[in-house]
C-alpha positions in Angstrom: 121.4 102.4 100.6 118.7 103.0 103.0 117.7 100.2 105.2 114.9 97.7 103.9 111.4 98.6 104.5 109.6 96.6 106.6 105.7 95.8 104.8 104.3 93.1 107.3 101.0 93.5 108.2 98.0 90.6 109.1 96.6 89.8 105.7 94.3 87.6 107.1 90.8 89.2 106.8 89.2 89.3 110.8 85.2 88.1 111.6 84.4 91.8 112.1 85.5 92.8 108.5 84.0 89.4 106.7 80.8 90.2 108.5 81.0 93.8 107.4 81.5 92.2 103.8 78.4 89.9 104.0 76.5 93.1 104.7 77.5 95.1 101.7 77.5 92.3 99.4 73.9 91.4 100.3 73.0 95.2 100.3 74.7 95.8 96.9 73.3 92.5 95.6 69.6 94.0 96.2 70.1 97.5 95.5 72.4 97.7 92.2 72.0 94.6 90.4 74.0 94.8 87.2 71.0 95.3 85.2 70.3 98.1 86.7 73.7 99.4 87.1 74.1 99.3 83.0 70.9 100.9 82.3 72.3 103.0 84.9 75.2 104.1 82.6 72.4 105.0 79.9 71.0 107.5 81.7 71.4 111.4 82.8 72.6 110.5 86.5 75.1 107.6 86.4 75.4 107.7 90.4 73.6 105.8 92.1 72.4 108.5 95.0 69.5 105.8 96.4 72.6 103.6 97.0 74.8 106.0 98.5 71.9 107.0 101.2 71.4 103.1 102.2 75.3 102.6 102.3 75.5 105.6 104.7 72.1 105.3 106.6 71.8 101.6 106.8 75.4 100.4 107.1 77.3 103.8 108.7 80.3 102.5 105.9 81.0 105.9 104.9 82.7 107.2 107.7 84.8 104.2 108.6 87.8 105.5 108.8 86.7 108.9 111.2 87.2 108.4 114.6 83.9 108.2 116.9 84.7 111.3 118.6 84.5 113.0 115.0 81.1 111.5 114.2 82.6 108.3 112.2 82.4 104.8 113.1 85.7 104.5 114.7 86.9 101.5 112.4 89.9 102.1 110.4 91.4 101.9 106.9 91.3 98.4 106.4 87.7 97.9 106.8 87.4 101.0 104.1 89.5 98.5 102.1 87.0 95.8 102.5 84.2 97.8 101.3 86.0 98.9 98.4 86.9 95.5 97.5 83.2 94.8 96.9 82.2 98.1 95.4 84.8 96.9 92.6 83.3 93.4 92.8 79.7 95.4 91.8 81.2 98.0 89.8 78.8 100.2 91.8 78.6 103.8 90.8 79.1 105.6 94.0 81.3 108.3 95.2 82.5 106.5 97.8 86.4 106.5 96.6 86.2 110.3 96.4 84.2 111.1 99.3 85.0 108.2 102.0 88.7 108.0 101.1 90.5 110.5 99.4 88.8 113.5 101.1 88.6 112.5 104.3 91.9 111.2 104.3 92.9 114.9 103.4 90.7 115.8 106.4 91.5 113.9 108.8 95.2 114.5 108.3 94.2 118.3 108.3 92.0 117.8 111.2 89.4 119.8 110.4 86.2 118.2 112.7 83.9 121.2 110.9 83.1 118.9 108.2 84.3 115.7 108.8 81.0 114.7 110.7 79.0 115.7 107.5 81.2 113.7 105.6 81.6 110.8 107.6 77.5 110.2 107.9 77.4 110.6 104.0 75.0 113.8 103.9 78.3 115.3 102.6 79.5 114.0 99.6 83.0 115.9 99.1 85.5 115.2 96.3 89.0 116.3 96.1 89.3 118.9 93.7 92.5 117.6 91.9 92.8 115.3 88.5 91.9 111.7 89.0 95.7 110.8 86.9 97.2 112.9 90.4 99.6 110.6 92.1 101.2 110.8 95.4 104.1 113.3 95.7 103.2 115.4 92.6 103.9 119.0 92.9 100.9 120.9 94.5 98.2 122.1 92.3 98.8 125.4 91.1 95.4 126.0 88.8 93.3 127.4 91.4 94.4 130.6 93.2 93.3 132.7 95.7 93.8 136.3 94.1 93.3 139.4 95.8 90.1 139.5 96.2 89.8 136.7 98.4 88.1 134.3 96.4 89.5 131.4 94.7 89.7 131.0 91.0 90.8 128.4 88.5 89.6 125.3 86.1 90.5 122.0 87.6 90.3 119.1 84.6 88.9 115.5 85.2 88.1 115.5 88.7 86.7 112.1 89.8 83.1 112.1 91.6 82.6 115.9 91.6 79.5 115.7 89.5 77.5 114.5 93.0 79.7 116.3 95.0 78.5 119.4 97.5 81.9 120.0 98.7 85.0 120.2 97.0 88.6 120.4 99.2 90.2 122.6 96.7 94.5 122.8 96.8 95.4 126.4 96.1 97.6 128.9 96.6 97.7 132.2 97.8 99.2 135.2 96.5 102.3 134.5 97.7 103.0 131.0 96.9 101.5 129.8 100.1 99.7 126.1 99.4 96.6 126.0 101.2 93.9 123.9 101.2 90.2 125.1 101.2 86.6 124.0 101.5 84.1 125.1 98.9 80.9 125.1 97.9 80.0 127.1 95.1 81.5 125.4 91.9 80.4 124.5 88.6 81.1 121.0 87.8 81.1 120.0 83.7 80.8 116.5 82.7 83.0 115.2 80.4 83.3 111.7 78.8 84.5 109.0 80.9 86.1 106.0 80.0 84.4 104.5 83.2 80.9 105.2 82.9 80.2 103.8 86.4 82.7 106.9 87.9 81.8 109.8 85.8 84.7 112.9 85.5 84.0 116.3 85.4 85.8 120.0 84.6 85.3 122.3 87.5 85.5 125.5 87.4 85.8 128.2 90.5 84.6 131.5 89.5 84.9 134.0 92.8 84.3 131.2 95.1 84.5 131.8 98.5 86.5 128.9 100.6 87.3 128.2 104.3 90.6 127.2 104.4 91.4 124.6 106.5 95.1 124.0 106.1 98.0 126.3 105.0 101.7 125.7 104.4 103.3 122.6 104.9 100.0 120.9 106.4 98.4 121.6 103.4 101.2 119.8 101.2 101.2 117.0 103.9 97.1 116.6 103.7 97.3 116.3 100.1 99.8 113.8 99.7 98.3 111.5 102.4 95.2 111.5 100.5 96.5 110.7 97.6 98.7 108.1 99.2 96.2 106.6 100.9 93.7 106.6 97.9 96.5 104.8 95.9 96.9 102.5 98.6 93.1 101.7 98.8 92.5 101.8 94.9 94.5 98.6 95.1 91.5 97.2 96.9 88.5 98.2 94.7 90.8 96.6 91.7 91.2 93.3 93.7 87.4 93.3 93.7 87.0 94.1 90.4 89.8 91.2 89.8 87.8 88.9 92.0 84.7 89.3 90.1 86.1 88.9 86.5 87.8 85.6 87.6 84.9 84.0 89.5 82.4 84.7 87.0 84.8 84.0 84.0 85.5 80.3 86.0 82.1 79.4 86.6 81.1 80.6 82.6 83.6 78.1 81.1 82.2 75.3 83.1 78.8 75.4 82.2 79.5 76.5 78.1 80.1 73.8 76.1 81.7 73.5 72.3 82.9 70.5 70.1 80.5 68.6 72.9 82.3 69.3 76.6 82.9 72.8 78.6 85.1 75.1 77.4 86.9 75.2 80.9 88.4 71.4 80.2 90.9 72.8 77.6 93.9 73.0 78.7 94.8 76.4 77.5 91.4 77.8 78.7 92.6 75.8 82.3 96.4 77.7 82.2 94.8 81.0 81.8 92.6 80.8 84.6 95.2 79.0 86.9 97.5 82.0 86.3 94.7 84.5 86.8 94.2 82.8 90.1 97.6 83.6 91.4 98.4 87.0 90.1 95.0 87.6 91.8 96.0 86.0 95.0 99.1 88.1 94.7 97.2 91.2 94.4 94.9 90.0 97.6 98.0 90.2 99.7 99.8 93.0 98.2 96.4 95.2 98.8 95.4 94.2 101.9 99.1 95.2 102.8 98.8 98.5 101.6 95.5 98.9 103.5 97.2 97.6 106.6 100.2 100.5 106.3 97.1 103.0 106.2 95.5 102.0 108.5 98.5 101.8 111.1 99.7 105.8 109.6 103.0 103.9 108.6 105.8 105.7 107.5 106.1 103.1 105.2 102.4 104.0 103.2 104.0 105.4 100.3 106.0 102.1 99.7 103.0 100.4 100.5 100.7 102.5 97.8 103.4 102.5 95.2 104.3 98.6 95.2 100.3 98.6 95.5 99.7 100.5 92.3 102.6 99.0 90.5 101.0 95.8 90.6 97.2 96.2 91.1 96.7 97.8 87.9 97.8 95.5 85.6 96.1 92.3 87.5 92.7 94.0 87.0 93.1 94.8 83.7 94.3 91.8 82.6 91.5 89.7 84.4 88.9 92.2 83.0 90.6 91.0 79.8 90.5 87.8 80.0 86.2 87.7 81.2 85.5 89.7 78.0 87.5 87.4 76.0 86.7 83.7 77.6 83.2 84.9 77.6 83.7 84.4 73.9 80.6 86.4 71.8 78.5 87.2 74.8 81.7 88.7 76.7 81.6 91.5 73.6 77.8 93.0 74.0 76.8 95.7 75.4 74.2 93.9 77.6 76.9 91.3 79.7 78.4 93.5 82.5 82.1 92.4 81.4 82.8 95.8 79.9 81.9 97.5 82.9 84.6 96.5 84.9 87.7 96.1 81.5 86.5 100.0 81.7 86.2 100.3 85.7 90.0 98.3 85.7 91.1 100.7 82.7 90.2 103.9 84.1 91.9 102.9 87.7 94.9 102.0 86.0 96.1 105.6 85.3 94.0 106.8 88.1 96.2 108.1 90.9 99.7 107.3 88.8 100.3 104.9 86.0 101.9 101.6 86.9 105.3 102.8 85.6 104.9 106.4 87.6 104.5 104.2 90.7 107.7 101.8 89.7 109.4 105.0 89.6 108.5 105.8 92.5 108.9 103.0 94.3 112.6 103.1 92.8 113.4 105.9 94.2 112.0 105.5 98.2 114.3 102.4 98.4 117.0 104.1 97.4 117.1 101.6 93.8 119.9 102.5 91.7 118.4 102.2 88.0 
């Protein structure tokens, strides 16, 4: 058996990432209200691009994780994390898990300072041309090649924010066998239905595309599984929001709602449920902020990290998403309360990136756990 992995980080948040919180709260809380975000899901563009632009303009928080010397903020994975954390707390329909984690992840493991720049200041909105269900160590993509003619072609299914993509990192391989990894621009992107309405899906489709490649061989197999490692790893974060939101909001609903002539939060079962949604979600707060600590340090240890991450993360979010519709009583079942947005946001990211069990598996095997 091999020796035991060593997950200690500082779980404590620091004064530089609450600050950074207080920002993108207060910016979120003016520009996508959930009014607006649910009228949002009504319409022909479910992304909010107005939003995007102010994130990337006004804070600089898509390119936290890009070194300054590549045009980024020079910040790291964990603040990433903390601006995910209250993304999921809005629900806010943004490509910024696509675009500000799992593609740049794939470029800067690749290196490729061409267009990590672009992506890091947000004009750029890239999306990693794999299914959203992908999880760390999966095979490499074989449904787009690059055939003889030197262009790339191939149908990639359910590819998370692509529809407001203008780059795609598209895994590939050539003629030979040879996994590479390419840049395009000239794809077709289908929408399809989405479970989560806030993070729309879509079939692309590469016809003759040209692509740069910008990693081959092994790199390429190593640049895709650290983004999808590190986008498990960080998913964990968006779900604690989305965790954080459903409890808070459930707990301060049940005070104020009264029945049979006092609040529905002073019986005791309604006060058991919330006490242990309190600590599974202070259990998730440590077990994601840990995962976002092993990214951020480029631990050897991040796909422990993302797995134990995911194995548990998924389940906490769904079942506080749950529990908001449900002790919302009547109200927590319409379409106007927000509650559904985020039992569908905490749904969708539960098989997004590898299913709970996938990741147990996982996780069984990198300790060496005899099943």
């Amino acid at each position: 058996m091999s020796e035991p992995t060593d997950l200690r980080t500082d779980l404590q948040y620091s004064e530089v990432e609450q600050e950074l919180r207080g920002n993108v709260r207060a910016l979120l809380a003016a520009r996508a209200p959930q009014a607006a975000t649910l009228a949002r899901t009504e319409s022909e563009q479910p992304v909010d691009t107005a939003l995007w632009r102010a994130l990337a303009d006004e804070l600089g928080v898509t390119g936290l994780a890009v070194p300054e010397k590549w045009g980024g903020a020079g910040a790291g994975w964990r603040e990433t994390a903390v601006v995910l954390e209250e993304l999921g707390r809005a629900a806010a329909p943004v490509p910024y898990l696509g675009s500000a984690v799992l593609a740049t992840a794939a470029l800067l493991a690749a290196e490729d300072t061409e267009l990590l720049p672009r992506v890091a200041s947000g004009e750029v909105v890239a999306a990693l041309a794999v299914p959203f269900a992908s999880a760390p160590r999966s095979p490499f993509p074989s449904a787009v090649q690059l055939r003889s003619d030197g262009l790339l072609h191939g149908t990639v299914h359910l590819v998370a924010d692509a529809r407001t993509a203008t780059t795609l990192l598209v895994p590939a391989l050539d003629q030979d066998g040879t996994p590479g990894l390419y840049a395009v621009r000239d794809f077709t992107a289908a929408p399809v239905v989405s479970l989560d309405m806030t993070r729309p899906l879509a079939d692309l489709t590469l016809a003759g595309a040209a692509g740069r490649r910008i990693a081959s061989g092994e790199a390429a197999v190593a640049a895709l599984d650290t983004a999808l490692a590190t986008g498990a790893a960080l998913l964990a974060s968006e779900q604690l929001g989305v965790a954080e939101w459903a409890l808070e909001t459930t707990t301060a609903y049940v005070k104020q709602r009264h029945q049979f002539g006092r609040p529905v939060g002073s019986f005791q079962a309604v006060k058991h449920r919330l006490a242990d949604l309190w600590v599974s979600v202070a259990q998730l707060r440590a077990v994601a902020r840990s995962a976002a600590g092993a990214a951020a340090a480029g631990s050897p240890d991040l796909p422990v990290a993302a797995a134990l991450a995911q194995a548990f993360a998924s389940q906490v979010a769904v079942v506080a998403a749950e529990e908001a519709v449900q002790l919302h009583g009547g109200i927590g079942f319409t379409w106007e309360h927000p509650a559904h947005l985020y039992l569908k946001r905490a749904k969708s990211a539960s098989i997004a990136l590898g299913t709970a069990d996938r990741h147990r598996a996982a996780l069984a095997q990198l300790v060496d756990l005899t099943l």
